[in-house]
C-alpha positions as CSV (number, residue, x, y, z in Angstrom):
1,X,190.3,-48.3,120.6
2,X,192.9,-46.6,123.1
3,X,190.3,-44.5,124.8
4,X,187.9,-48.0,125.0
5,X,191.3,-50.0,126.6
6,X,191.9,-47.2,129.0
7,X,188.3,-47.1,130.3
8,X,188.7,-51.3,130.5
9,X,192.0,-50.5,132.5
10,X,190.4,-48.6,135.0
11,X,187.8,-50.9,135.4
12,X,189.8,-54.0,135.8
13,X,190.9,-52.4,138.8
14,X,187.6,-51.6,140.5
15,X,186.9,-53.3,144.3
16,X,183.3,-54.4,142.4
17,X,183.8,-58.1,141.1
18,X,181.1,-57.4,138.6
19,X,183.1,-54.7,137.2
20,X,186.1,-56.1,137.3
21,X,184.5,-59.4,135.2
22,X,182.7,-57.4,132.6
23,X,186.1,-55.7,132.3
24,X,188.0,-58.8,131.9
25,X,185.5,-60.2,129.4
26,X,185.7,-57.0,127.0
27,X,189.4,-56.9,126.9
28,X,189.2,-60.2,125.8
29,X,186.8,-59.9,123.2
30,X,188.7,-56.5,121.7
31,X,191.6,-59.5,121.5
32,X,189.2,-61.8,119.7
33,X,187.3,-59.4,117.5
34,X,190.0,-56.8,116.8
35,X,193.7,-57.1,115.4
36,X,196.2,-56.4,118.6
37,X,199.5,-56.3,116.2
38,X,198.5,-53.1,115.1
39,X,198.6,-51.4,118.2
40,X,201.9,-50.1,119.9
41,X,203.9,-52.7,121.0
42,X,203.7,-50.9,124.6
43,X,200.2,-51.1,124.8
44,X,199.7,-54.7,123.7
45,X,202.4,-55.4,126.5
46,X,200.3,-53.1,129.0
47,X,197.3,-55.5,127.4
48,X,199.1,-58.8,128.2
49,X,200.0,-57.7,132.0
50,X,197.2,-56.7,132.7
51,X,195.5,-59.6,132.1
52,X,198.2,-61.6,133.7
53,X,197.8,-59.6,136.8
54,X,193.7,-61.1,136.6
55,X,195.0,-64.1,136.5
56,X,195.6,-63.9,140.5
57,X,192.1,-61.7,141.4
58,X,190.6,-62.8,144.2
59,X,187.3,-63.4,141.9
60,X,187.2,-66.9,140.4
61,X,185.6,-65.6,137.8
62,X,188.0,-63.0,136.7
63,X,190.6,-65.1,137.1
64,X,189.0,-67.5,134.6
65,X,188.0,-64.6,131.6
66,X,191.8,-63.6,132.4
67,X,193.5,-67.0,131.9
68,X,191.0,-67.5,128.5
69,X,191.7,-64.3,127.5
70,X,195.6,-64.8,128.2
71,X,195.3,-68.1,126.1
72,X,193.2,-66.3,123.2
73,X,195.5,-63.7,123.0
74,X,197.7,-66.8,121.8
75,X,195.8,-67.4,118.9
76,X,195.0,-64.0,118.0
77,X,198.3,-63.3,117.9
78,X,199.6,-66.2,116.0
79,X,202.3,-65.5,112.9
80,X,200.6,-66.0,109.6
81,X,203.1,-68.3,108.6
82,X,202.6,-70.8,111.8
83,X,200.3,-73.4,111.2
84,X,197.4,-73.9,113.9
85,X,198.5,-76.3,116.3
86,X,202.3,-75.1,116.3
87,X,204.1,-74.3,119.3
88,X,205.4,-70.8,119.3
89,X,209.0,-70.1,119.9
């Protein structure tokens, strides 16, 4: 999973929108389909800002997978013990 999230890295930061959407879309489903607690704690922070710089691309549309992504990354990364629909601290 480290070598797919550096590859995704890179190509978040590619000039071609396209790129930079599939990119955005990917990281987010690697959020959704796999468990981003057991990764380092550096790179699920690396994960998290690099979505969050998305989140101002000049591309509506990878601003958009960003913010979902941001706010499934919420869920995903939710303490068993909350309940769905809590707030987090």
């Amino acid at each position: 999973m480290l070598e797919a999230l550096t590859i995704l890295f890179a190509a978040l930061e590619e000039a071609n929108q396209e790129v930079r959407d599939t990119a955005a879309r990917d990281l987010g489903k690697l959020i959704e389909h796999a468990n981003p607690d057991a990764l380092p704690e550096r790179t699920r922070g690396e994960m998290f800002d690099r979505l969050l710089a998305k989140a101002s691309d000049r591309s509506s549309g990878v601003r958009s997978k960003a913010i979902r992504n941001l706010s499934g990354w919420k869920r995903s990364t939710r303490q068993p013990d909350t309940p769905p629909g809590s707030s987090l601290p």
